[in-house]
N, C-alpha and C positions, 0 to 999 in steps of 0.2 A: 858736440855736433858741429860739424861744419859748419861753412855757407853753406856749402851745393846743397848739403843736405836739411840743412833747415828749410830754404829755397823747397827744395821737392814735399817734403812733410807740410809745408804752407798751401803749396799748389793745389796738394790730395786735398787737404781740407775745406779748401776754394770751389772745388770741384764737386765735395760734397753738395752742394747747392745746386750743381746742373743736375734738370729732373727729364729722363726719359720720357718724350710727349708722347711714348703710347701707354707707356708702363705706368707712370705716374709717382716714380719713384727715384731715388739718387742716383746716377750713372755708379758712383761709389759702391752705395749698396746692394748694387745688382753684378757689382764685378765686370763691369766694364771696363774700368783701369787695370791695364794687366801691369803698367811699371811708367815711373817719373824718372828721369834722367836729367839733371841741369849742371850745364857744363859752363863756369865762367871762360869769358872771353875778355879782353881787350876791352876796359873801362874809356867812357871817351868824357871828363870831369869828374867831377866827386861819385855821380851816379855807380852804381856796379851794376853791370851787365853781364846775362847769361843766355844760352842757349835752350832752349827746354824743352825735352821731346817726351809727348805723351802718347805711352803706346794703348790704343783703345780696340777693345772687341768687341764690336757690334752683333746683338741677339742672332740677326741672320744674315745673309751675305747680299747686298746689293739694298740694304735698307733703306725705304727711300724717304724715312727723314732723317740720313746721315748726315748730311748736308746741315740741317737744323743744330743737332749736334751738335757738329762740329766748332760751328759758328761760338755757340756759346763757350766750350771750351774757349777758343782762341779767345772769345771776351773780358773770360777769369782769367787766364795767362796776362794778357796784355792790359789789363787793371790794376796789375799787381802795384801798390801804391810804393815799395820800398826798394825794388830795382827795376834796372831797363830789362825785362825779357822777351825772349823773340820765341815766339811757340814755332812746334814743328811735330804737325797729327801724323802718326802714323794707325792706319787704318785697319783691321781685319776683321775676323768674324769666329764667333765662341769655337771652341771644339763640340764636339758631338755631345762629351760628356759634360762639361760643362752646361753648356744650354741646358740637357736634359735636369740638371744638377738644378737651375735656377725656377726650369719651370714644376718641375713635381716641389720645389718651395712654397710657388704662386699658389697652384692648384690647392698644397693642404693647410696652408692660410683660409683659402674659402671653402673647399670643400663640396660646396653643395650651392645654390639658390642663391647669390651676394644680400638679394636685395630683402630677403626673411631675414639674416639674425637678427638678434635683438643688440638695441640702439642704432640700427642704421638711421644716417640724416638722410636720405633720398627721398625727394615726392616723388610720387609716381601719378602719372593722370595718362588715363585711358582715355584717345579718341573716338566715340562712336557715333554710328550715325545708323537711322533707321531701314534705309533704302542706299543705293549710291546716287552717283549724282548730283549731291548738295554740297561738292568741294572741301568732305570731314578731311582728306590727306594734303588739299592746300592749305586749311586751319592748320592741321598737326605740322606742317611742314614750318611755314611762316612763325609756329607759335615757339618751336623746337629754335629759330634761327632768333628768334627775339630774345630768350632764355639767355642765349648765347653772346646776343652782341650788348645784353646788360650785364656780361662776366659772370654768368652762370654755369659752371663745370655742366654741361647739358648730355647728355645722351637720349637715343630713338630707336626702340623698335618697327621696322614694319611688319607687323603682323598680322597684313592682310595678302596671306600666303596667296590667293589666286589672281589677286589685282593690284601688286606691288607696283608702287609709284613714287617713293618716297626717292631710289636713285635717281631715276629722271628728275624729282623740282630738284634736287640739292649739286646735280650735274658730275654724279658718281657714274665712270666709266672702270672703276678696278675691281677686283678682288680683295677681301682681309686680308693681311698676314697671316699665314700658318705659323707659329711658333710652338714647332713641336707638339703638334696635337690642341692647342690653344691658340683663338683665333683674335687677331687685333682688329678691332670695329675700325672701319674708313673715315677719318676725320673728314668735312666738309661743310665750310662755311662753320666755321667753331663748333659743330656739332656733331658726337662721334656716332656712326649709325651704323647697322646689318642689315640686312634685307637676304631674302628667297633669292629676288634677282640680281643680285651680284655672286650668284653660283651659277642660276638656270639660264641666265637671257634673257630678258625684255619678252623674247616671241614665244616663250618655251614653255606649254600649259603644263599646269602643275596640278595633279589630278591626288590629293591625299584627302584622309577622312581618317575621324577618330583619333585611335591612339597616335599614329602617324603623327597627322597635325599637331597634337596635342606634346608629343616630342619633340615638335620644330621650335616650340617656345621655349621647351625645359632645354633645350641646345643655346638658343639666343641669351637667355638667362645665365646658363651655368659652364658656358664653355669656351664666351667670351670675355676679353680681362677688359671689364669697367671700369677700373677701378670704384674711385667713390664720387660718383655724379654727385650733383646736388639736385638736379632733375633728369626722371628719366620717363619719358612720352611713348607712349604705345600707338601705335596707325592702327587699328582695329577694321577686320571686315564686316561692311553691311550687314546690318541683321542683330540678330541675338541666336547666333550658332553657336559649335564648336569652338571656337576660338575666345569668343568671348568668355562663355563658362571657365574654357581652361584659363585665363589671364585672372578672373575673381577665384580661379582658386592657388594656383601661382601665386599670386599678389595682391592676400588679400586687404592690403594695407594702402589701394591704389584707392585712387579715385576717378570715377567718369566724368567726364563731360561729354554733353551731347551736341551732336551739330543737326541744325534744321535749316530748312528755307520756310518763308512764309507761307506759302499755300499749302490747305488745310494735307493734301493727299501725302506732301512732306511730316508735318507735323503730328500725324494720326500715328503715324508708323515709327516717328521718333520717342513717341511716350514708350510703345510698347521695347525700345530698347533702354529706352533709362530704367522701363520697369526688370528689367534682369537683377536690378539689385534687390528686388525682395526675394529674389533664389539663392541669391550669394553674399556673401557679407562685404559689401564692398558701397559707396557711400558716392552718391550720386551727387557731383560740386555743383554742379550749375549746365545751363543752353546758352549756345553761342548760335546768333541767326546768323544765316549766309547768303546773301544776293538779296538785301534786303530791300535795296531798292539804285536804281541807276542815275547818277549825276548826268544833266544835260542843262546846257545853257542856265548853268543856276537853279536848275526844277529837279527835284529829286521824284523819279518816276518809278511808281511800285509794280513794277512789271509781272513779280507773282504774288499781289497780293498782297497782304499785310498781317500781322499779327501771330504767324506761325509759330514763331520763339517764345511770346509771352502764354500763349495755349499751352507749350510742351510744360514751360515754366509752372503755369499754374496747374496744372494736371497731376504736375510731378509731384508737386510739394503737398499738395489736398492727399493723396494717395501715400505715400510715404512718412506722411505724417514729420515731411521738418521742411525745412526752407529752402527750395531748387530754384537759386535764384537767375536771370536773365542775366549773363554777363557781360554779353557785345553783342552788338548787330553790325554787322561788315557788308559796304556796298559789293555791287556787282561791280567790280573794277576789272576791266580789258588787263590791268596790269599782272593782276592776280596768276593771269591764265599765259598771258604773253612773255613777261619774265620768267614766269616759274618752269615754263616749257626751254626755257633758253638755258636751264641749271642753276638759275640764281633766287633764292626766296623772294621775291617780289617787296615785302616786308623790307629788304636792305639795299641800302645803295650799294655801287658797284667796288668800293673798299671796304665791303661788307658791316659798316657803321647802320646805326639802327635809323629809318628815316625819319625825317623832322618834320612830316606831315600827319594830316587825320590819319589815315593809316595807318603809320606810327605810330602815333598816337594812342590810337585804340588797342591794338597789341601789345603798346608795353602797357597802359591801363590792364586789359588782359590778365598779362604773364604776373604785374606785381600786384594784381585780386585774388591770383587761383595759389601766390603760396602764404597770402597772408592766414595765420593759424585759425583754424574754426574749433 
Protein backbone atom coordinates (compact mmCIF):
# COMPACT_ATOMS: atom_id res chain seq x y z
CA UNK A 1 0.00 0.00 0.00
CA UNK A 2 1.21 3.27 -0.56
CA UNK A 3 1.24 6.54 1.47
CA UNK A 4 -1.65 8.07 -0.45
CA UNK A 5 -3.21 5.13 0.08
CA UNK A 6 -2.66 4.18 3.57
CA UNK A 7 -3.42 8.07 4.21
CA UNK A 8 -6.93 7.52 2.66
CA UNK A 9 -7.74 3.81 4.38
CA UNK A 10 -6.71 5.93 7.89
CA UNK A 11 -9.07 8.79 7.02
CA UNK A 12 -12.06 6.24 6.19
CA UNK A 13 -11.49 4.83 9.33
CA UNK A 14 -11.25 8.26 11.36
CA UNK A 15 -14.28 9.11 9.77
CA UNK A 16 -16.00 6.18 11.00
CA UNK A 17 -16.35 8.09 14.24
CA UNK A 18 -18.23 11.10 12.80
CA UNK A 19 -21.98 10.33 13.74
CA UNK A 20 -24.87 11.86 11.61
CA UNK A 21 -26.64 14.24 14.41
CA UNK A 22 -29.90 13.16 12.99
CA UNK A 23 -29.40 9.68 12.19
CA UNK A 24 -27.47 8.70 14.98
CA UNK A 25 -25.24 6.75 13.14
CA UNK A 26 -21.56 6.56 11.27
CA UNK A 27 -21.54 8.98 8.23
CA UNK A 28 -19.40 5.54 7.17
CA UNK A 29 -22.08 3.38 7.79
CA UNK A 30 -24.68 5.28 6.07
CA UNK A 31 -22.69 5.70 2.85
CA UNK A 32 -22.06 8.95 3.07
CA UNK A 33 -18.37 8.83 1.96
CA UNK A 34 -18.74 8.22 -1.58
CA UNK A 35 -14.53 8.44 -2.20
CA UNK A 36 -10.96 9.56 -0.16
CA UNK A 37 -8.47 10.98 -2.45
CA UNK A 38 -4.97 12.09 -0.83
CA UNK A 39 -2.65 13.57 -2.89
CA UNK A 40 1.08 14.28 -1.49
CA UNK A 41 2.41 17.58 -1.96
CA UNK A 42 5.52 19.35 -1.18
CA UNK A 43 6.80 18.17 2.28
CA UNK A 44 7.95 21.57 4.22
CA UNK A 45 10.56 19.26 7.10
CA UNK A 46 10.46 15.80 7.96
CA UNK A 47 6.52 16.19 8.36
CA UNK A 48 4.69 14.73 5.01
CA UNK A 49 2.02 16.53 3.59
CA UNK A 50 -1.06 15.78 1.59
CA UNK A 51 -4.08 17.11 0.05
CA UNK A 52 -7.19 15.27 1.00
CA UNK A 53 -10.46 15.55 -0.63
CA UNK A 54 -13.46 13.87 0.71
CA UNK A 55 -16.11 13.48 -1.45
CA UNK A 56 -19.51 13.37 0.89
CA UNK A 57 -23.22 12.79 0.04
CA UNK A 58 -25.60 14.20 2.17
CA UNK A 59 -29.11 12.24 2.96
CA UNK A 60 -30.76 15.29 1.25
CA UNK A 61 -29.97 18.36 -0.62
CA UNK A 62 -29.63 21.57 1.37
CA UNK A 63 -29.27 19.80 4.82
CA UNK A 64 -29.15 22.00 7.40
CA UNK A 65 -26.78 20.31 9.67
CA UNK A 66 -24.34 20.10 6.78
CA UNK A 67 -22.58 22.60 8.12
CA UNK A 68 -22.08 20.35 11.56
CA UNK A 69 -20.92 17.72 9.38
CA UNK A 70 -18.68 19.05 7.82
CA UNK A 71 -16.97 20.71 10.70
CA UNK A 72 -16.22 17.47 12.13
CA UNK A 73 -14.94 15.86 9.09
CA UNK A 74 -12.44 18.71 8.58
CA UNK A 75 -11.61 18.00 12.59
CA UNK A 76 -10.68 14.06 11.84
CA UNK A 77 -8.63 15.36 8.66
CA UNK A 78 -6.74 17.82 10.28
CA UNK A 79 -6.06 15.65 13.77
CA UNK A 80 -4.45 13.36 11.80
CA UNK A 81 -1.50 12.89 14.24
CA UNK A 82 1.27 11.30 11.51
CA UNK A 83 1.12 13.90 8.55
CA UNK A 84 0.25 17.54 7.67
CA UNK A 85 -3.09 17.28 5.71
CA UNK A 86 -5.24 19.88 4.38
CA UNK A 87 -9.01 18.68 3.89
CA UNK A 88 -10.93 19.73 0.85
CA UNK A 89 -15.21 18.66 1.41
CA UNK A 90 -16.78 18.38 -1.50
CA UNK A 91 -20.41 18.35 -0.97
CA UNK A 92 -23.59 16.63 -2.75
CA UNK A 93 -26.49 14.78 -2.02
CA UNK A 94 -27.41 10.81 -2.31
CA UNK A 95 -29.01 9.85 -5.69
CA UNK A 96 -32.63 8.89 -5.71
CA UNK A 97 -31.69 5.28 -5.26
CA UNK A 98 -29.42 5.47 -3.07
CA UNK A 99 -31.40 7.41 -0.31
CA UNK A 100 -34.31 5.10 -1.02
CA UNK A 101 -31.55 2.23 -0.61
CA UNK A 102 -30.56 3.52 2.91
CA UNK A 103 -33.83 4.41 4.17
CA UNK A 104 -36.05 1.09 3.49
CA UNK A 105 -32.65 -0.31 5.65
CA UNK A 106 -33.68 2.16 8.55
CA UNK A 107 -37.28 1.42 8.36
CA UNK A 108 -36.80 -2.63 8.51
CA UNK A 109 -34.33 -2.34 11.37
CA UNK A 110 -37.45 -1.14 13.25
CA UNK A 111 -40.18 -1.97 11.43
CA UNK A 112 -42.97 -1.00 13.69
CA UNK A 113 -43.30 1.00 17.31
CA UNK A 114 -39.13 1.64 18.26
CA UNK A 115 -40.08 2.10 21.69
CA UNK A 116 -42.05 -1.70 22.22
CA UNK A 117 -39.30 -4.33 21.26
CA UNK A 118 -37.89 -5.89 23.76
CA UNK A 119 -34.78 -4.53 25.68
CA UNK A 120 -35.29 -1.08 24.59
CA UNK A 121 -33.38 1.25 27.40
CA UNK A 122 -35.75 4.32 26.89
CA UNK A 123 -38.01 5.74 29.86
CA UNK A 124 -40.88 7.07 28.77
CA UNK A 125 -42.89 9.48 31.09
CA UNK A 126 -46.20 10.85 30.22
CA UNK A 127 -47.19 14.36 31.03
CA UNK A 128 -50.56 14.73 32.26
CA UNK A 129 -52.58 17.00 33.70
CA UNK A 130 -56.35 16.98 34.94
CA UNK A 131 -57.78 20.24 33.44
CA UNK A 132 -55.39 22.93 31.50
CA UNK A 133 -54.02 25.68 32.84
CA UNK A 134 -51.72 24.40 35.52
CA UNK A 135 -48.50 24.80 33.17
CA UNK A 136 -48.32 20.49 32.62
CA UNK A 137 -46.42 21.51 28.85
CA UNK A 138 -44.11 24.23 30.77
CA UNK A 139 -43.24 21.07 33.18
CA UNK A 140 -42.85 18.76 30.00
CA UNK A 141 -41.07 21.34 28.26
CA UNK A 142 -38.30 22.57 31.10
CA UNK A 143 -38.29 18.78 32.30
CA UNK A 144 -37.36 17.47 28.42
CA UNK A 145 -34.62 20.63 28.44
CA UNK A 146 -33.11 19.53 31.81
CA UNK A 147 -32.93 15.77 30.56
CA UNK A 148 -30.85 17.24 27.98
CA UNK A 149 -28.60 19.83 29.45
CA UNK A 150 -27.48 16.74 32.04
CA UNK A 151 -26.43 14.70 28.41
CA UNK A 152 -29.38 12.77 28.34
CA UNK A 153 -29.95 11.53 24.44
CA UNK A 154 -33.66 13.17 25.35
CA UNK A 155 -36.47 13.09 22.88
CA UNK A 156 -40.62 14.90 23.17
CA UNK A 157 -43.56 14.13 21.91
CA UNK A 158 -46.42 16.75 21.63
CA UNK A 159 -49.20 14.98 21.87
CA UNK A 160 -51.67 17.30 22.75
CA UNK A 161 -52.81 17.44 19.14
CA UNK A 162 -55.40 20.48 19.76
CA UNK A 163 -53.24 22.71 22.05
CA UNK A 164 -49.81 22.10 20.85
CA UNK A 165 -47.31 24.27 22.57
CA UNK A 166 -44.27 22.50 22.90
CA UNK A 167 -42.83 24.50 19.37
CA UNK A 168 -43.43 27.88 20.81
CA UNK A 169 -41.39 27.20 24.53
CA UNK A 170 -38.54 25.35 22.64
CA UNK A 171 -38.59 28.33 19.88
CA UNK A 172 -39.29 25.83 16.72
CA UNK A 173 -40.06 27.81 13.60
CA UNK A 174 -39.23 24.60 10.93
CA UNK A 175 -40.42 21.69 9.65
CA UNK A 176 -38.90 17.91 10.13
CA UNK A 177 -36.96 16.50 7.42
CA UNK A 178 -38.64 14.44 5.02
CA UNK A 179 -36.21 11.80 4.28
CA UNK A 180 -37.92 9.90 1.78
CA UNK A 181 -41.03 9.16 3.52
CA UNK A 182 -39.35 9.25 7.08
CA UNK A 183 -39.26 12.19 9.07
CA UNK A 184 -36.25 13.73 11.27
CA UNK A 185 -37.55 15.15 14.69
CA UNK A 186 -36.43 19.24 14.98
CA UNK A 187 -33.44 19.26 17.30
CA UNK A 188 -33.91 22.28 19.95
CA UNK A 189 -32.22 23.17 22.75
CA UNK A 190 -30.71 19.39 22.82
CA UNK A 191 -33.86 17.95 22.59
CA UNK A 192 -35.25 16.27 19.53
CA UNK A 193 -39.16 16.95 19.18
CA UNK A 194 -42.50 16.67 16.64
CA UNK A 195 -45.38 18.33 17.02
CA UNK A 196 -49.04 18.67 14.98
CA UNK A 197 -47.82 22.34 14.70
CA UNK A 198 -44.87 22.14 12.77
CA UNK A 199 -47.27 20.86 9.88
CA UNK A 200 -50.67 22.89 10.63
CA UNK A 201 -49.59 26.30 12.18
CA UNK A 202 -49.76 27.71 15.34
CA UNK A 203 -53.55 29.23 14.16
CA UNK A 204 -54.74 26.19 12.38
CA UNK A 205 -57.53 24.21 14.47
CA UNK A 206 -57.15 20.68 14.25
CA UNK A 207 -60.47 19.09 14.51
CA UNK A 208 -59.51 14.99 14.69
CA UNK A 209 -61.24 12.25 17.01
CA UNK A 210 -60.77 8.53 17.47
CA UNK A 211 -58.91 6.50 15.14
CA UNK A 212 -57.65 9.60 13.40
CA UNK A 213 -55.96 10.87 16.66
CA UNK A 214 -55.11 7.70 17.67
CA UNK A 215 -52.91 7.42 14.15
CA UNK A 216 -51.24 10.71 14.94
CA UNK A 217 -49.35 8.92 17.61
CA UNK A 218 -48.74 5.65 15.80
CA UNK A 219 -47.18 8.34 12.99
CA UNK A 220 -45.03 10.24 15.87
CA UNK A 221 -43.98 6.71 17.15
CA UNK A 222 -43.26 4.88 14.03
CA UNK A 223 -42.45 7.12 11.22
CA UNK A 224 -40.06 9.22 13.01
CA UNK A 225 -36.23 8.11 13.11
CA UNK A 226 -35.38 8.45 17.17
CA UNK A 227 -33.05 6.67 17.21
CA UNK A 228 -32.23 5.42 20.78
CA UNK A 229 -33.27 8.12 23.25
CA UNK A 230 -32.51 7.50 26.73
CA UNK A 231 -35.70 9.44 27.47
CA UNK A 232 -38.57 10.11 25.78
CA UNK A 233 -41.52 12.66 27.30
CA UNK A 234 -45.02 12.70 25.99
CA UNK A 235 -47.06 16.51 26.33
CA UNK A 236 -50.35 14.89 26.86
CA UNK A 237 -53.75 16.75 26.45
CA UNK A 238 -56.01 17.68 29.44
CA UNK A 239 -58.26 15.13 30.62
CA UNK A 240 -58.26 11.42 30.47
CA UNK A 241 -59.41 11.21 26.68
CA UNK A 242 -58.55 9.71 23.54
CA UNK A 243 -55.06 10.44 23.56
CA UNK A 244 -54.22 9.34 26.60
CA UNK A 245 -55.89 5.68 26.43
CA UNK A 246 -54.06 5.55 23.17
CA UNK A 247 -50.37 6.58 24.70
CA UNK A 248 -51.19 3.53 27.73
CA UNK A 249 -51.80 1.31 25.03
CA UNK A 250 -48.95 2.48 22.60
CA UNK A 251 -46.54 2.57 25.51
CA UNK A 252 -47.45 0.51 27.78
CA UNK A 253 -44.25 0.55 29.42
CA UNK A 254 -44.31 4.53 30.07
CA UNK A 255 -44.89 6.05 33.06
CA UNK A 256 -47.30 9.13 34.20
CA UNK A 257 -46.71 11.98 36.04
CA UNK A 258 -49.12 14.14 37.02
CA UNK A 259 -49.21 17.89 37.11
CA UNK A 260 -51.41 19.85 39.64
CA UNK A 261 -51.70 23.34 41.10
CA UNK A 262 -52.77 23.63 44.62
CA UNK A 263 -56.28 24.56 44.92
CA UNK A 264 -58.52 21.97 45.63
CA UNK A 265 -60.78 22.53 41.86
CA UNK A 266 -56.96 21.69 40.28
CA UNK A 267 -56.27 18.75 42.30
CA UNK A 268 -59.99 17.06 42.28
CA UNK A 269 -59.63 16.73 38.68
CA UNK A 270 -55.92 15.72 38.58
CA UNK A 271 -56.70 12.37 40.65
CA UNK A 272 -59.23 11.47 38.30
CA UNK A 273 -56.44 11.53 35.50
CA UNK A 274 -53.80 9.69 37.33
CA UNK A 275 -56.60 7.36 37.92
CA UNK A 276 -56.56 6.30 33.96
CA UNK A 277 -54.06 4.01 35.20
CA UNK A 278 -56.33 1.37 36.59
CA UNK A 279 -57.82 1.21 32.76
CA UNK A 280 -54.46 0.73 31.35
CA UNK A 281 -51.41 -0.81 32.46
CA UNK A 282 -49.40 1.89 32.75
CA UNK A 283 -47.74 2.85 36.25
CA UNK A 284 -48.37 6.23 37.78
CA UNK A 285 -44.49 7.86 39.01
CA UNK A 286 -45.44 10.40 40.97
CA UNK A 287 -47.29 14.62 41.17
CA UNK A 288 -45.41 17.44 40.45
CA UNK A 289 -47.22 20.89 42.12
CA UNK A 290 -47.12 23.92 39.80
CA UNK A 291 -47.54 27.64 41.09
CA UNK A 292 -47.10 26.60 44.22
CA UNK A 293 -46.70 29.57 45.82
CA UNK A 294 -45.01 33.28 44.59
CA UNK A 295 -41.67 34.56 46.00
CA UNK A 296 -41.95 38.30 47.13
CA UNK A 297 -39.71 40.27 49.27
CA UNK A 298 -38.49 36.95 50.85
CA UNK A 299 -42.44 35.84 51.64
CA UNK A 300 -43.47 33.10 49.80
CA UNK A 301 -47.20 33.80 48.98
CA UNK A 302 -49.69 30.82 48.50
CA UNK A 303 -51.79 32.58 45.93
CA UNK A 304 -53.81 29.27 45.12
CA UNK A 305 -53.87 27.70 48.15
CA UNK A 306 -51.83 25.13 49.37
CA UNK A 307 -51.61 21.38 49.51
CA UNK A 308 -52.97 20.46 46.05
CA UNK A 309 -50.02 18.01 45.19
CA UNK A 310 -49.86 16.36 48.47
CA UNK A 311 -53.97 15.51 48.14
CA UNK A 312 -53.37 14.12 44.37
CA UNK A 313 -50.23 12.30 46.02
CA UNK A 314 -52.17 10.92 48.67
CA UNK A 315 -55.36 9.96 46.86
CA UNK A 316 -53.26 8.35 44.30
CA UNK A 317 -51.32 6.03 46.40
CA UNK A 318 -54.58 5.01 48.98
CA UNK A 319 -56.47 4.12 45.57
CA UNK A 320 -53.81 2.36 43.50
CA UNK A 321 -52.61 0.55 46.20
CA UNK A 322 -48.44 1.65 45.94
CA UNK A 323 -46.58 4.73 46.55
CA UNK A 324 -47.67 8.09 44.16
CA UNK A 325 -45.05 9.92 45.59
CA UNK A 326 -45.03 14.20 45.56
CA UNK A 327 -41.97 14.87 43.52
CA UNK A 328 -41.56 18.74 43.19
CA UNK A 329 -43.43 21.79 43.98
CA UNK A 330 -42.45 24.64 41.45
CA UNK A 331 -43.00 28.25 42.29
CA UNK A 332 -45.13 30.59 40.31
CA UNK A 333 -41.94 32.09 38.52
CA UNK A 334 -42.74 35.25 35.79
CA UNK A 335 -39.68 33.30 34.30
CA UNK A 336 -41.36 30.14 33.60
CA UNK A 337 -43.88 31.98 31.44
CA UNK A 338 -41.61 35.11 30.21
CA UNK A 339 -38.59 32.99 28.83
CA UNK A 340 -40.40 30.11 27.76
CA UNK A 341 -42.77 32.44 25.54
CA UNK A 342 -39.28 33.87 24.04
CA UNK A 343 -38.38 30.03 22.65
CA UNK A 344 -36.03 29.29 25.43
CA UNK A 345 -36.82 26.59 28.48
CA UNK A 346 -36.69 28.95 31.24
CA UNK A 347 -35.01 26.06 33.14
CA UNK A 348 -31.62 27.04 30.90
CA UNK A 349 -29.46 29.89 30.75
CA UNK A 350 -29.04 31.43 27.39
CA UNK A 351 -25.77 28.84 26.33
CA UNK A 352 -28.40 26.43 27.08
CA UNK A 353 -26.28 25.05 30.39
CA UNK A 354 -28.78 23.80 33.11
CA UNK A 355 -29.20 26.88 35.84
CA UNK A 356 -27.48 27.10 38.92
CA UNK A 357 -30.41 28.10 40.98
CA UNK A 358 -33.52 26.65 42.98
CA UNK A 359 -35.04 26.32 39.88
CA UNK A 360 -32.37 24.28 38.68
CA UNK A 361 -32.22 22.85 41.27
CA UNK A 362 -35.38 21.36 41.63
CA UNK A 363 -35.65 20.08 38.00
CA UNK A 364 -32.41 18.42 37.91
CA UNK A 365 -33.67 16.92 41.61
CA UNK A 366 -36.72 16.11 39.37
CA UNK A 367 -35.22 14.69 36.10
CA UNK A 368 -32.43 12.37 38.33
CA UNK A 369 -35.83 10.91 40.81
CA UNK A 370 -38.02 10.18 37.89
CA UNK A 371 -35.19 7.76 36.23
CA UNK A 372 -33.89 6.31 39.34
CA UNK A 373 -35.10 2.55 38.98
CA UNK A 374 -38.37 1.56 41.07
Amino acid sequence: MTDARHIEAQIYERLSKVIDPELGRSITDLGMIAAINAVGVTSQGDVPSYDVTVHVELTVEGCPLSQTITNQINGAIVSYPDAKLTPHIEVSSMSHDKLADLVAGLKAERKQNPFNRPGVKTRIFAIASGKGGVGKSSVSANLAATFAALGYDTAAIDADIYGFSLPKLFGVHTQPTNLNGMLMPVTAWGVKLISIGMFAGADRAILWRGPRLQRSLEQFLSDVWWGDPDVLLLDLAPGTGDMAISVAQALPNAELVVVTTPQPSASDVAVRSGLVALQVPMKVRGVVENMSWYEHKGERLEIFGAGGGRRVSDQLTETLGYDVPLLAQLPLDPDLREVGESGRPAVLNEDGALRSDALGRTFRELAEGLLRSE
